[in-house]
PQR file of N, CA, C, O and H, with PARSE charges and radii, in Angstrom:
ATOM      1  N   UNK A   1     -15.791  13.231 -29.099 -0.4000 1.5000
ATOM      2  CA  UNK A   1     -16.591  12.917 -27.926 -0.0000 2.0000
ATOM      3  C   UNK A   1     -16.102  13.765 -26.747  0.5500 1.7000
ATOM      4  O   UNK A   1     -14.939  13.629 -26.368 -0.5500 1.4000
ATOM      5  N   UNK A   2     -17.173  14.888 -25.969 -0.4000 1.5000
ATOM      6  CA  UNK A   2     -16.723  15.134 -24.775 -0.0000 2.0000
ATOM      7  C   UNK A   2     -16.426  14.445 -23.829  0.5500 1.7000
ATOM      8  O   UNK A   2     -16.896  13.315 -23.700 -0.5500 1.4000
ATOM      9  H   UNK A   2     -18.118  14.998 -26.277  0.4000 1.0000
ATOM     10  N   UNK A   3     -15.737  14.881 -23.124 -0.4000 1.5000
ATOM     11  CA  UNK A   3     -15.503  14.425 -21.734 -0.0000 2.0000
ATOM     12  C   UNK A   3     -15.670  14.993 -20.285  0.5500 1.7000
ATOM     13  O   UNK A   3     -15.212  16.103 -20.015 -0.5500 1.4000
ATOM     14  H   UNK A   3     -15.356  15.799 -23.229  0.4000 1.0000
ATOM     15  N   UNK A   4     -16.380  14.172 -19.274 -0.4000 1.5000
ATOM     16  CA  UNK A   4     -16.858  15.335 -18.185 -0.0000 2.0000
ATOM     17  C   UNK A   4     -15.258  15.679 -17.710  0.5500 1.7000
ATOM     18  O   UNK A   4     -14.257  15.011 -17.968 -0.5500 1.4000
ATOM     19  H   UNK A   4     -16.752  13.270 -19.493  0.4000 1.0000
ATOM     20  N   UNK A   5     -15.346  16.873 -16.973 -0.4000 1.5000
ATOM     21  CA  UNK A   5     -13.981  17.780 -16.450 -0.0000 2.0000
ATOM     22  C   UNK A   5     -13.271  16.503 -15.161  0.5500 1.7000
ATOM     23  O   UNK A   5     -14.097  15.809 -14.568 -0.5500 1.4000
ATOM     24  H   UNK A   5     -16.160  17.416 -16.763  0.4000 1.0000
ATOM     25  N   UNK A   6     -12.147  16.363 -14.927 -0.4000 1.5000
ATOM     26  CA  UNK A   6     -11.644  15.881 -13.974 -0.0000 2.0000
ATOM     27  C   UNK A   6     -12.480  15.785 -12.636  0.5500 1.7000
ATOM     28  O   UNK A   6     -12.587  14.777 -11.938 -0.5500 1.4000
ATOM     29  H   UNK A   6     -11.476  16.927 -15.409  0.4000 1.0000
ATOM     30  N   UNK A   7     -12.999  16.904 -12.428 -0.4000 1.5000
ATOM     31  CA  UNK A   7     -13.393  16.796 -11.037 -0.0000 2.0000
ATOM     32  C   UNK A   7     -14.901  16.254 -10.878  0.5500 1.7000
ATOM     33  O   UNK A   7     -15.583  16.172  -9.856 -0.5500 1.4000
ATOM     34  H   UNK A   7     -12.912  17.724 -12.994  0.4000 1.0000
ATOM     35  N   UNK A   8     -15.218  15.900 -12.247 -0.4000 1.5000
ATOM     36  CA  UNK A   8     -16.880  15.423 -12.831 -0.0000 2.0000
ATOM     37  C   UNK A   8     -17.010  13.888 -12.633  0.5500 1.7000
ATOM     38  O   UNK A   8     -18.032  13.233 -12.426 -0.5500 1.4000
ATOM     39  H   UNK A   8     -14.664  15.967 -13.077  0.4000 1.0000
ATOM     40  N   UNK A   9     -15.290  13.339 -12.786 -0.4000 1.5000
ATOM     41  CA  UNK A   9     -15.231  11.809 -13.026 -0.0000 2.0000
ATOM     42  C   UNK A   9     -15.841  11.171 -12.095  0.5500 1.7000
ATOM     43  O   UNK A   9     -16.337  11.851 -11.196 -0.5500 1.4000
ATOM     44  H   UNK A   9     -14.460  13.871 -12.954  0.4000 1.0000
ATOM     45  N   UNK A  10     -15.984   9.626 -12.043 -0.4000 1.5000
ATOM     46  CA  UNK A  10     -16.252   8.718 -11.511 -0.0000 2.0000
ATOM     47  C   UNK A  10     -14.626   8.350 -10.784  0.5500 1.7000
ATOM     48  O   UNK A  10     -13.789   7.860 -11.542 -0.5500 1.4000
ATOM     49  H   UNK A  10     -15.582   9.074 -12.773  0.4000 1.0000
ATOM     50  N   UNK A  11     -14.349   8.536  -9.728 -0.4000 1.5000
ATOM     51  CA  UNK A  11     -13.444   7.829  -9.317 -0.0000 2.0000
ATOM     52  C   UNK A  11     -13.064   6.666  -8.587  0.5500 1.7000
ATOM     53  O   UNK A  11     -13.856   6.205  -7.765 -0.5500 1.4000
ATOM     54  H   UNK A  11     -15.029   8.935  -9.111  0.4000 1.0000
ATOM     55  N   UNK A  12     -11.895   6.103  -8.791 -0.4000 1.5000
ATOM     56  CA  UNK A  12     -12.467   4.603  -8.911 -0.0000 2.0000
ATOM     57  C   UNK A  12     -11.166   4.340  -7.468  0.5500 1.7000
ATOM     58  O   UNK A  12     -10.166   5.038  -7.636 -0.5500 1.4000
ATOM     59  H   UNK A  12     -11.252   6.478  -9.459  0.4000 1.0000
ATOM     60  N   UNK A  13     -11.144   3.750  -6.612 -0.4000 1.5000
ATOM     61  CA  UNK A  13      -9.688   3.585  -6.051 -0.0000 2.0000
ATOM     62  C   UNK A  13      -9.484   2.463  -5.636  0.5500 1.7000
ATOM     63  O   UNK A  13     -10.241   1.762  -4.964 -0.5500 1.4000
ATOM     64  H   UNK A  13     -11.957   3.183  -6.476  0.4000 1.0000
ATOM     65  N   UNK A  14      -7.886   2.114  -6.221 -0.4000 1.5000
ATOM     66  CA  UNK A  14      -6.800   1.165  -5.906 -0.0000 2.0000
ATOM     67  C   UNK A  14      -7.141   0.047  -5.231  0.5500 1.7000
ATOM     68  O   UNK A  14      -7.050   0.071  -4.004 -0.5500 1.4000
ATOM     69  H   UNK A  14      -7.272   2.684  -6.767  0.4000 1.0000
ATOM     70  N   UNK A  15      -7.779  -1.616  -6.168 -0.4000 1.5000
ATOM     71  CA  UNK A  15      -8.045  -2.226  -5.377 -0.0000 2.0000
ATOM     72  C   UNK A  15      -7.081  -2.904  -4.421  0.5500 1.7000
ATOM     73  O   UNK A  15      -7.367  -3.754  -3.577 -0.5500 1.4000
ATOM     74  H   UNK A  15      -7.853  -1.636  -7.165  0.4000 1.0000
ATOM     75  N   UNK A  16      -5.384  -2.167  -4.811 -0.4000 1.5000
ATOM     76  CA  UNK A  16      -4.570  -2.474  -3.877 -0.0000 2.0000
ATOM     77  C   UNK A  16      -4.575  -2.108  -2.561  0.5500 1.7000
ATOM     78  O   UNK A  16      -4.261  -2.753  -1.560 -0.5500 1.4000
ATOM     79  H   UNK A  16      -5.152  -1.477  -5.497  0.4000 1.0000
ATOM     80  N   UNK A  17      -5.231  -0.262  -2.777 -0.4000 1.5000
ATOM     81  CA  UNK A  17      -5.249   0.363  -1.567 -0.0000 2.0000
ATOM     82  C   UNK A  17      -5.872   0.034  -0.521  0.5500 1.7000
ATOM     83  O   UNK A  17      -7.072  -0.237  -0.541 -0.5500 1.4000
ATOM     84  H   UNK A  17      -5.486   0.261  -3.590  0.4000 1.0000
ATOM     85  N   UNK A  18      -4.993   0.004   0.767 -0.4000 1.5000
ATOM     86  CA  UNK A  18      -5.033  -0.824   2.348 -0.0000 2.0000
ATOM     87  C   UNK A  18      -6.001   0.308   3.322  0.5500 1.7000
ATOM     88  O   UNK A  18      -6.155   1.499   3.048 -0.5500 1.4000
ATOM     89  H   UNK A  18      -4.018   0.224   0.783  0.4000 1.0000
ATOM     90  N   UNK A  19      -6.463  -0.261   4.256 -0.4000 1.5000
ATOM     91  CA  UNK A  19      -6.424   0.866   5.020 -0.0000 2.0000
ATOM     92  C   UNK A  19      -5.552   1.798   5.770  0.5500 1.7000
ATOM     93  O   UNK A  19      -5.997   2.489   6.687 -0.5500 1.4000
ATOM     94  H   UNK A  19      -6.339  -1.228   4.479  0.4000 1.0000
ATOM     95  N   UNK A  20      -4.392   1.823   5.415 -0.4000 1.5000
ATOM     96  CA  UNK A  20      -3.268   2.807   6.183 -0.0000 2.0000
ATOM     97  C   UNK A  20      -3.323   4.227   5.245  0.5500 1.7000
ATOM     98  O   UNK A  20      -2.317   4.932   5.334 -0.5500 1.4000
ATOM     99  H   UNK A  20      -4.030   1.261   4.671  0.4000 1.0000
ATOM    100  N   UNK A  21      -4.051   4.546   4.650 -0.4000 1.5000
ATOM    101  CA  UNK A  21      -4.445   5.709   3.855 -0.0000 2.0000
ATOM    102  C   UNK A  21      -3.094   6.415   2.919  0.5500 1.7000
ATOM    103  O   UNK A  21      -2.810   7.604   2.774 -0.5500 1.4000
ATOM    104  H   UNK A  21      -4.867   3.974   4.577  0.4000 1.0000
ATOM    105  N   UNK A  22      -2.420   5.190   2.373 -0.4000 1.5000
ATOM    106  CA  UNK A  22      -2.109   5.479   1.267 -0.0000 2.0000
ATOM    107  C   UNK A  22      -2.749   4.694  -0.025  0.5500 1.7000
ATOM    108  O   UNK A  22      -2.559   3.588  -0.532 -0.5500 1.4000
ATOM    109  H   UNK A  22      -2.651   4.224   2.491  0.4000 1.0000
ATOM    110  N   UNK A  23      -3.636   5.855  -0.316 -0.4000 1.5000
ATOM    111  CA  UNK A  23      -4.748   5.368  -1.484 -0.0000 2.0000
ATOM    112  C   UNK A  23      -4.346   6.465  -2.609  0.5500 1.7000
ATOM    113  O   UNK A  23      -4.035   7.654  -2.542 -0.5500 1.4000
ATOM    114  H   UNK A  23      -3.791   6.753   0.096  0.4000 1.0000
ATOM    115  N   UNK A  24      -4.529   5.273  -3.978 -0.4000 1.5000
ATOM    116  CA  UNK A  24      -4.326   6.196  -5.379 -0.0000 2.0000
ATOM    117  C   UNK A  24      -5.682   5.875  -5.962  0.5500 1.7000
ATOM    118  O   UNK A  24      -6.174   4.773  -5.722 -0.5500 1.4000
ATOM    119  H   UNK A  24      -4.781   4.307  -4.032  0.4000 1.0000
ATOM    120  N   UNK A  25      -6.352   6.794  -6.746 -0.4000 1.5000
ATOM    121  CA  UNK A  25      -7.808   6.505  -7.479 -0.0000 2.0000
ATOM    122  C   UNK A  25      -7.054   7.334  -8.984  0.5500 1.7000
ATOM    123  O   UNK A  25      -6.068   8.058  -9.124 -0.5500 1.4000
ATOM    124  H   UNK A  25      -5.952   7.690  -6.941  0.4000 1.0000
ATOM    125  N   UNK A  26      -8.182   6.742 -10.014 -0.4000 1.5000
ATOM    126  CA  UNK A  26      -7.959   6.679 -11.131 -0.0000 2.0000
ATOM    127  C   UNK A  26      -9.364   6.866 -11.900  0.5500 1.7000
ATOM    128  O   UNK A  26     -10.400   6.372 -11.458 -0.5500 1.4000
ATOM    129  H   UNK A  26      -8.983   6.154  -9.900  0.4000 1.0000
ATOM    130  N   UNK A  27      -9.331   7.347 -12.657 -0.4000 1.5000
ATOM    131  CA  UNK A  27     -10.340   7.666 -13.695 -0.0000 2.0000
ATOM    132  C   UNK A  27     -10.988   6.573 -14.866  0.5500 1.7000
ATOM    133  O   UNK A  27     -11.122   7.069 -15.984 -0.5500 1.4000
ATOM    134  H   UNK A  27      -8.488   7.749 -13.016  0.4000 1.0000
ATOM    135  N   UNK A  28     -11.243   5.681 -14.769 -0.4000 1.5000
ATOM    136  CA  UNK A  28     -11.355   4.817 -15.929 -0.0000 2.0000
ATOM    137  C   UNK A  28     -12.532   4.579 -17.325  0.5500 1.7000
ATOM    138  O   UNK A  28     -12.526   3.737 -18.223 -0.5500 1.4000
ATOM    139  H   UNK A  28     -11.134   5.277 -13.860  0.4000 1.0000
ATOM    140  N   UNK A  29     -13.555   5.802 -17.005 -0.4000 1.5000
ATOM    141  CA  UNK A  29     -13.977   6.096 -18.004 -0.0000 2.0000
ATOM    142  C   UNK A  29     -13.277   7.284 -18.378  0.5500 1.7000
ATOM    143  O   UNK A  29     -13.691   7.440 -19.527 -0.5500 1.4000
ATOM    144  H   UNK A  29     -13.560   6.486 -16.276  0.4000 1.0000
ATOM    145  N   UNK A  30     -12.562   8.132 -18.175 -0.4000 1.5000
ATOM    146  CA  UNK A  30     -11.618   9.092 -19.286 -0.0000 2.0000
ATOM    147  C   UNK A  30     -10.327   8.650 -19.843  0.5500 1.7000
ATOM    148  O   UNK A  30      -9.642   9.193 -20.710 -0.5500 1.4000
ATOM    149  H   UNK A  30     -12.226   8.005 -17.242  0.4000 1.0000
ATOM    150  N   UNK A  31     -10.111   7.501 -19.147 -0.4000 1.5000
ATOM    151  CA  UNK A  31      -8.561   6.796 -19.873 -0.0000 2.0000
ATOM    152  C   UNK A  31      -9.778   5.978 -21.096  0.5500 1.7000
ATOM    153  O   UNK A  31      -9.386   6.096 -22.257 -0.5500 1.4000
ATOM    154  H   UNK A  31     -10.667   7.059 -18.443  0.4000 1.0000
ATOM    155  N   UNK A  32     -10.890   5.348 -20.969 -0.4000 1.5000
ATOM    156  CA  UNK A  32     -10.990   4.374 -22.082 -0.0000 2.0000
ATOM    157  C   UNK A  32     -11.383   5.409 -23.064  0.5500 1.7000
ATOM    158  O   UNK A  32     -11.234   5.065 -24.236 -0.5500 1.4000
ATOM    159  H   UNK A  32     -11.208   5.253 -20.026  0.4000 1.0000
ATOM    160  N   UNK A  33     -12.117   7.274 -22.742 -0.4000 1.5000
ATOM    161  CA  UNK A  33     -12.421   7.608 -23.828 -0.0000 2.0000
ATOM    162  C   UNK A  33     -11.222   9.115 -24.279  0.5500 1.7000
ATOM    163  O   UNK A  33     -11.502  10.151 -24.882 -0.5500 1.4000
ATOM    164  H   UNK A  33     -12.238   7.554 -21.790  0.4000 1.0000
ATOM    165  N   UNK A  34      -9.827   8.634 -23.665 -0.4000 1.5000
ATOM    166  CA  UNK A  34      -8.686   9.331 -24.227 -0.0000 2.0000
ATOM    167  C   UNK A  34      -8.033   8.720 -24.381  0.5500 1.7000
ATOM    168  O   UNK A  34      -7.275   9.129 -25.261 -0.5500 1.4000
ATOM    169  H   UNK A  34      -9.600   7.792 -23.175  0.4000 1.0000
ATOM    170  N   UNK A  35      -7.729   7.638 -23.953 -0.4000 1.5000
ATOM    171  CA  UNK A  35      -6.162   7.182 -23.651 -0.0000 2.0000
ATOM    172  C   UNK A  35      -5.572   7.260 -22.401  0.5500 1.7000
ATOM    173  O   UNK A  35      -5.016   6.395 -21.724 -0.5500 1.4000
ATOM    174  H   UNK A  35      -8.344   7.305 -23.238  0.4000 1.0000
ATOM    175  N   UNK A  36      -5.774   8.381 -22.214 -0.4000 1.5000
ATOM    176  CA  UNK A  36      -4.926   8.782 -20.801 -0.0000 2.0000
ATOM    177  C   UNK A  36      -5.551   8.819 -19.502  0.5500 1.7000
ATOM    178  O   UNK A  36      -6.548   9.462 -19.174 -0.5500 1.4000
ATOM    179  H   UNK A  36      -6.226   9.083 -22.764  0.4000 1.0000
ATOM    180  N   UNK A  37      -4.755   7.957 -18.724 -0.4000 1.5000
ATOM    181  CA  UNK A  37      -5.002   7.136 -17.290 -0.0000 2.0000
ATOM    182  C   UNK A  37      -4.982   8.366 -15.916  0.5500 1.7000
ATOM    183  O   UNK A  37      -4.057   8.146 -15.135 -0.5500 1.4000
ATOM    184  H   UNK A  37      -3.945   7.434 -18.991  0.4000 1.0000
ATOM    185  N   UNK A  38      -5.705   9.369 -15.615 -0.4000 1.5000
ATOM    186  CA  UNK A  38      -5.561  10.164 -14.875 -0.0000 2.0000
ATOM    187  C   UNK A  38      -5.690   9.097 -12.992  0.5500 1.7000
ATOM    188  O   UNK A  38      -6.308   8.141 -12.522 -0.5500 1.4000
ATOM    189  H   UNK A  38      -6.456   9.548 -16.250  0.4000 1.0000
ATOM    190  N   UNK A  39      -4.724  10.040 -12.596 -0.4000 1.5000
ATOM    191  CA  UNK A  39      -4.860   9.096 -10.888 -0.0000 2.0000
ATOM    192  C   UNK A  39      -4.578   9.994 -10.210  0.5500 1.7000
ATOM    193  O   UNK A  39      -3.970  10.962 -10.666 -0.5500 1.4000
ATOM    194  H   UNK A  39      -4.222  10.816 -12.977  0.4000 1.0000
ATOM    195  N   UNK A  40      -4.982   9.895  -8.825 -0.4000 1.5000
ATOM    196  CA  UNK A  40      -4.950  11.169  -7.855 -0.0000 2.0000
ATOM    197  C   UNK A  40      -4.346  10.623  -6.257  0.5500 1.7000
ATOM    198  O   UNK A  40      -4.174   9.480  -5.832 -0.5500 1.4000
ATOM    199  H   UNK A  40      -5.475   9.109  -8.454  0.4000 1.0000
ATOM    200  N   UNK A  41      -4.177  11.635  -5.773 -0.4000 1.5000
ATOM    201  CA  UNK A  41      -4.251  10.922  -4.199 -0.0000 2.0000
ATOM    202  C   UNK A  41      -5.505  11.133  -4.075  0.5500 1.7000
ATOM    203  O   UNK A  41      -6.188  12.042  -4.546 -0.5500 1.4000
ATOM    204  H   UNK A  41      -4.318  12.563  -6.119  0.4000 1.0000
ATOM    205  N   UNK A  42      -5.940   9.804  -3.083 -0.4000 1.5000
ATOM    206  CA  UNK A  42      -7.352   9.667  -2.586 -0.0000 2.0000
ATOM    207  C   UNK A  42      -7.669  10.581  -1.568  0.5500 1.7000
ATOM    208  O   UNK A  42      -8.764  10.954  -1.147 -0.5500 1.4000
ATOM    209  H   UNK A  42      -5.385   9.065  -2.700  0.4000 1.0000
ATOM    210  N   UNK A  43      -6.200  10.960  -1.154 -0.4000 1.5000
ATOM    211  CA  UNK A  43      -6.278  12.264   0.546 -0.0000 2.0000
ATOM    212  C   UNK A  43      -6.578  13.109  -0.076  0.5500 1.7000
ATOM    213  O   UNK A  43      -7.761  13.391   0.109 -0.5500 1.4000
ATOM    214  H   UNK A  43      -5.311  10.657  -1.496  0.4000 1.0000
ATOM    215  N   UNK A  44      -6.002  13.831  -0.908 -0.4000 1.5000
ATOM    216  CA  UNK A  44      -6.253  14.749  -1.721 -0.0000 2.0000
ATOM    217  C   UNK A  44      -6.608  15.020  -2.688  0.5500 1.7000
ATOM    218  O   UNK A  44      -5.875  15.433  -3.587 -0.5500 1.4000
ATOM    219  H   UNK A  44      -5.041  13.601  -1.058  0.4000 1.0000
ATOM    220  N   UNK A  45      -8.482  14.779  -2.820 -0.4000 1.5000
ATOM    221  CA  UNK A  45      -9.060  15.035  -4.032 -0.0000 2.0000
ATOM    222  C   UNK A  45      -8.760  16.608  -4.845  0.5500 1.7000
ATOM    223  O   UNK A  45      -8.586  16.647  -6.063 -0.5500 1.4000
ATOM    224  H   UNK A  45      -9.077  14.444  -2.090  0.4000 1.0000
ATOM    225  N   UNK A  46      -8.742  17.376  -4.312 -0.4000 1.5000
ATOM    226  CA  UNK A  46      -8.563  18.627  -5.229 -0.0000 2.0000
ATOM    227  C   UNK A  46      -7.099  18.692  -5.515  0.5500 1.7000
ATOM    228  O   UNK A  46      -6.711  19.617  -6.229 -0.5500 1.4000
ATOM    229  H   UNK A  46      -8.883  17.344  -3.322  0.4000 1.0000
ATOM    230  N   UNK A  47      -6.042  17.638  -4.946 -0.4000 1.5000
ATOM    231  CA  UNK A  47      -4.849  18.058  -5.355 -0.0000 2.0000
ATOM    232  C   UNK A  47      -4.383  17.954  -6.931  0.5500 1.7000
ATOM    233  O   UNK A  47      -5.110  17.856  -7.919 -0.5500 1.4000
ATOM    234  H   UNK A  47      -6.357  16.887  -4.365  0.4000 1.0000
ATOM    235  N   UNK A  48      -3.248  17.996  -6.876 -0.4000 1.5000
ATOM    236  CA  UNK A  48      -2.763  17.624  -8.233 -0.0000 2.0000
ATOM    237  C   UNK A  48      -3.072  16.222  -8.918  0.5500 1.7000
ATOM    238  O   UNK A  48      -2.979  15.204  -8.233 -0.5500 1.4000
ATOM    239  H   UNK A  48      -2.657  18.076  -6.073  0.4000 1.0000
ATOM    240  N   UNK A  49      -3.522  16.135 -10.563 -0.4000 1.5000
ATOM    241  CA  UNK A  49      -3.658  14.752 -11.109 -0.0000 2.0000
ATOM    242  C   UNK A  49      -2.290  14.149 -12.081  0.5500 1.7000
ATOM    243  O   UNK A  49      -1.401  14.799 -12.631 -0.5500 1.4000
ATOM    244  H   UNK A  49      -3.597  16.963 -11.119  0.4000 1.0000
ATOM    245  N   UNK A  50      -2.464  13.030 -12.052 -0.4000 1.5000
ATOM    246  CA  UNK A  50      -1.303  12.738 -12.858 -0.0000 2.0000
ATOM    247  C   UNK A  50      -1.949  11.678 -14.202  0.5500 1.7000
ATOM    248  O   UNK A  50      -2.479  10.570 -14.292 -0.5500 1.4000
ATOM    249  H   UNK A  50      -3.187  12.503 -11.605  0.4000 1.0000
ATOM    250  N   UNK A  51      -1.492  12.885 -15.197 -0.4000 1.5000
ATOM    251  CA  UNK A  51      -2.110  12.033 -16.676 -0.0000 2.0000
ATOM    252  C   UNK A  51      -1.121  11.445 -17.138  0.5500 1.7000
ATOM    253  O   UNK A  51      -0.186  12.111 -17.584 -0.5500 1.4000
ATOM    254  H   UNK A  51      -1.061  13.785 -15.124  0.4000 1.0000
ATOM    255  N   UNK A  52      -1.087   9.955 -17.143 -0.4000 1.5000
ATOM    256  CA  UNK A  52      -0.540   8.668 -17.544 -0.0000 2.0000
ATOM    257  C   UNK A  52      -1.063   8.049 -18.933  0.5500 1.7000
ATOM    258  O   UNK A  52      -2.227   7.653 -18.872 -0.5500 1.4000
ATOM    259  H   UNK A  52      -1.846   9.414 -16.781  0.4000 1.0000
ATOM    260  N   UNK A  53      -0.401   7.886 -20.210 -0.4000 1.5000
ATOM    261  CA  UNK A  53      -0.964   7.352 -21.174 -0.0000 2.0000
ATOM    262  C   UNK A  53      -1.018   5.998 -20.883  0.5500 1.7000
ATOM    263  O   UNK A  53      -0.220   5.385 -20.174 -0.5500 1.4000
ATOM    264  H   UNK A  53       0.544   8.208 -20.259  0.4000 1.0000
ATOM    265  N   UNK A  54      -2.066   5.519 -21.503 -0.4000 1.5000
ATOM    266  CA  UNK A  54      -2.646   4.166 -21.082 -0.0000 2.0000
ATOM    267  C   UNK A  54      -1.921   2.753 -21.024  0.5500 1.7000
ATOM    268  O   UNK A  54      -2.148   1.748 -20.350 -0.5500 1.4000
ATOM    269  H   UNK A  54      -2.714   6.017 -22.080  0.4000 1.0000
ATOM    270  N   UNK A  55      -0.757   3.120 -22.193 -0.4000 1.5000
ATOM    271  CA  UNK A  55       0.006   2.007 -22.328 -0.0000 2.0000
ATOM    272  C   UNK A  55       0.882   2.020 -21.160  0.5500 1.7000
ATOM    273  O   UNK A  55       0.720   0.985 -20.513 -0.5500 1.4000
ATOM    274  H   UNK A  55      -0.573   3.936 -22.740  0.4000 1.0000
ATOM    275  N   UNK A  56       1.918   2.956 -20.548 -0.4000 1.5000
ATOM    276  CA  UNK A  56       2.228   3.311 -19.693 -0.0000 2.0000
ATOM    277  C   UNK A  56       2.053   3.169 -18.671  0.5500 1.7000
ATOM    278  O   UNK A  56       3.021   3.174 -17.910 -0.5500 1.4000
ATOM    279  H   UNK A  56       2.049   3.797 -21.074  0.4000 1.0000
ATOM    280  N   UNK A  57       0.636   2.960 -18.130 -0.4000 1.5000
ATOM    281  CA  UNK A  57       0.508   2.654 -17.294 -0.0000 2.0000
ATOM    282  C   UNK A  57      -0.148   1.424 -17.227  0.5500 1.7000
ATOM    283  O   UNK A  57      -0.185   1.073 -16.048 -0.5500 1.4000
ATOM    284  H   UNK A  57      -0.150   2.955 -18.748  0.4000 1.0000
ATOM    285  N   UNK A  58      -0.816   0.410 -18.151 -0.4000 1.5000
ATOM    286  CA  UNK A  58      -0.641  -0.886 -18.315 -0.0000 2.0000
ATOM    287  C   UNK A  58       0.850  -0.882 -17.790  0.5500 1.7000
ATOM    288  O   UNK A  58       0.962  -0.423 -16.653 -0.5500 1.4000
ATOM    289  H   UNK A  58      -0.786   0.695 -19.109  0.4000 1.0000
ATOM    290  N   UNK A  59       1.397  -1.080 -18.075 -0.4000 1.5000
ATOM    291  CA  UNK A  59       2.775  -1.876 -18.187 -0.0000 2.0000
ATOM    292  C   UNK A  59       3.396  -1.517 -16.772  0.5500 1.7000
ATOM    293  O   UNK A  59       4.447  -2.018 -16.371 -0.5500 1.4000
ATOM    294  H   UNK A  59       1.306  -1.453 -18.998  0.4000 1.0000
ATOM    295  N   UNK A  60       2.686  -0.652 -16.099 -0.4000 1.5000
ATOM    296  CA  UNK A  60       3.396  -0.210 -14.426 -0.0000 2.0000
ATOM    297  C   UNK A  60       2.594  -1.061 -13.839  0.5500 1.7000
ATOM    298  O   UNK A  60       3.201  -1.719 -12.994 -0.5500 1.4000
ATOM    299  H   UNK A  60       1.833  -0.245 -16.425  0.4000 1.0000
ATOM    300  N   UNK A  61       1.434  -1.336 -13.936 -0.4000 1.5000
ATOM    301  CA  UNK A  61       0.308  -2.174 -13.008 -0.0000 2.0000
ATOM    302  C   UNK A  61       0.732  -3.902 -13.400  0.5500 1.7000
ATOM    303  O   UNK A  61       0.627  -4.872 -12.650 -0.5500 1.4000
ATOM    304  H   UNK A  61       0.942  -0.801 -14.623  0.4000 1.0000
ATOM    305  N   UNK A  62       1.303  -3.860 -15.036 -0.4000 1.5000
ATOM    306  CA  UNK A  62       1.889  -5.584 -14.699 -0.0000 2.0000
ATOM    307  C   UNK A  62       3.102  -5.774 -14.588  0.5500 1.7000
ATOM    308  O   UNK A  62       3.557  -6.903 -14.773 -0.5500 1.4000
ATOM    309  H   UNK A  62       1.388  -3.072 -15.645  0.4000 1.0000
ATOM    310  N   UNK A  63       3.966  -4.638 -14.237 -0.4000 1.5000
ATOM    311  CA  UNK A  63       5.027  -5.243 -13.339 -0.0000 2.0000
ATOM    312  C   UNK A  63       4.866  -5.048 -11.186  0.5500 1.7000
ATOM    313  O   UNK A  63       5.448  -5.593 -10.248 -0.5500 1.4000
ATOM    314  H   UNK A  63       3.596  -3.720 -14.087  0.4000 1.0000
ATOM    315  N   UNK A  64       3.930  -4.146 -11.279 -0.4000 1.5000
ATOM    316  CA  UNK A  64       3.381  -4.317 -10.010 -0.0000 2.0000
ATOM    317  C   UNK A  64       3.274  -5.853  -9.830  0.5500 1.7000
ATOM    318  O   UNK A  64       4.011  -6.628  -9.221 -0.5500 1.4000
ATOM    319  H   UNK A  64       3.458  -3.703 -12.041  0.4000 1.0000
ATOM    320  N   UNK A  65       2.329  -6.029 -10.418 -0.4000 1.5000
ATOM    321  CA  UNK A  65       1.702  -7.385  -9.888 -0.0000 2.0000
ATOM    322  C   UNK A  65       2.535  -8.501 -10.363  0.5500 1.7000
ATOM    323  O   UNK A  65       2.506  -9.542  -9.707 -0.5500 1.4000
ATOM    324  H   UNK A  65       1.730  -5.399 -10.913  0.4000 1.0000
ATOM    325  N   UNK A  66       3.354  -8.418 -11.529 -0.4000 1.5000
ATOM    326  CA  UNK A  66       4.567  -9.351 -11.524 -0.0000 2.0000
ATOM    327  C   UNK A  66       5.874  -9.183 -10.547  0.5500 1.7000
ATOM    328  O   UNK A  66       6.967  -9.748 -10.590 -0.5500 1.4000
ATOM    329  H   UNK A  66       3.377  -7.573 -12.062  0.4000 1.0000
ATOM    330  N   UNK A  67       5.356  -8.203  -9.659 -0.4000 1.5000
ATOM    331  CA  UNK A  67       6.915  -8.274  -8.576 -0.0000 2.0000
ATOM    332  C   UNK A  67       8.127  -7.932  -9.388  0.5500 1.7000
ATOM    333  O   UNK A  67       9.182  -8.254  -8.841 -0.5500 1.4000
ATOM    334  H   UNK A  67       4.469  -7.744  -9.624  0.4000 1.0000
ATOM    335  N   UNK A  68       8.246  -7.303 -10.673 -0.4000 1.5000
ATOM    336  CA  UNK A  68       8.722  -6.876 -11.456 -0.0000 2.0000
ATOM    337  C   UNK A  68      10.027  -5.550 -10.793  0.5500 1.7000
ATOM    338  O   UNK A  68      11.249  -5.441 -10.894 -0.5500 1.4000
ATOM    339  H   UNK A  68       7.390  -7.042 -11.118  0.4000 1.0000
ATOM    340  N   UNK A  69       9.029  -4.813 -10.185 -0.4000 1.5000
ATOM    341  CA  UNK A  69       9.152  -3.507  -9.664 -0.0000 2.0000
ATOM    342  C   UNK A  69       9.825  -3.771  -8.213  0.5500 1.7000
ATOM    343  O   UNK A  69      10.024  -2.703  -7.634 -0.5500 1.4000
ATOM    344  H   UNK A  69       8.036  -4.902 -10.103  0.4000 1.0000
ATOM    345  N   UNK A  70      10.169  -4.738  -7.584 -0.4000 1.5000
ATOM    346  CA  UNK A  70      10.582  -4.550  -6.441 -0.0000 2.0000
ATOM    347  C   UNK A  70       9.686  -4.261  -5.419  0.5500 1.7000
ATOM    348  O   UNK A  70       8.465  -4.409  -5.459 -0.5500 1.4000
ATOM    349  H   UNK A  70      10.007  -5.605  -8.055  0.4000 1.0000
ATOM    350  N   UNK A  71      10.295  -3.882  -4.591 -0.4000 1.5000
ATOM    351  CA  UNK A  71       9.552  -3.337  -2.851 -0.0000 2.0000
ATOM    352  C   UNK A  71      10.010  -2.086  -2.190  0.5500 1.7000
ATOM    353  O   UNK A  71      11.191  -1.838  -2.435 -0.5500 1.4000
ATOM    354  H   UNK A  71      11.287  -3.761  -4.559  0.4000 1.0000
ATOM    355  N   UNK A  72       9.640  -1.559  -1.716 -0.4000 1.5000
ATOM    356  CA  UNK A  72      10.398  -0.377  -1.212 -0.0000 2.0000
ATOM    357  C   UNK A  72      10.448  -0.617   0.591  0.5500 1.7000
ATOM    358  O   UNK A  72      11.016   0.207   1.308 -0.5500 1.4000
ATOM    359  H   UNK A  72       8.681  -1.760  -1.517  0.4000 1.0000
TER
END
């Protein structure tokens, strides 16, 4: 199955993200038809992406939300 190019996606962003414009968006029809969880800065759409395998990043989003991960 193809897949449209990165910059083709639907991007989806962070229903964590606040308005103080640190926003992350994520791809979620190319993680369900690869695996892999692409996310971007929302400031910077043409910047660099970061491909996250899916399990991987399950498991970062439920220790997010389990307070798992701390605070910075």
């Amino acid at each position: 199955m193809a897949t449209a190019s990165l910059s083709e996606q639907q991007w989806v962003k962070s229903s964590y993200s606040g308005n103080g414009g640190s926003c992350v968006e994520w791809a979620p029809h190319t993680a369900t038809a690869t695996g892999i969880v692409p996310v971007r800065d929302s400031k910077n759409t043409t910047g660099p992406v970061l491909s996250i395998p899916a399990t991987a990043f399950s498991a970062f989003v439920t220790g997010v939300k389990s307070g798992d991960l701390g605070t910075v």
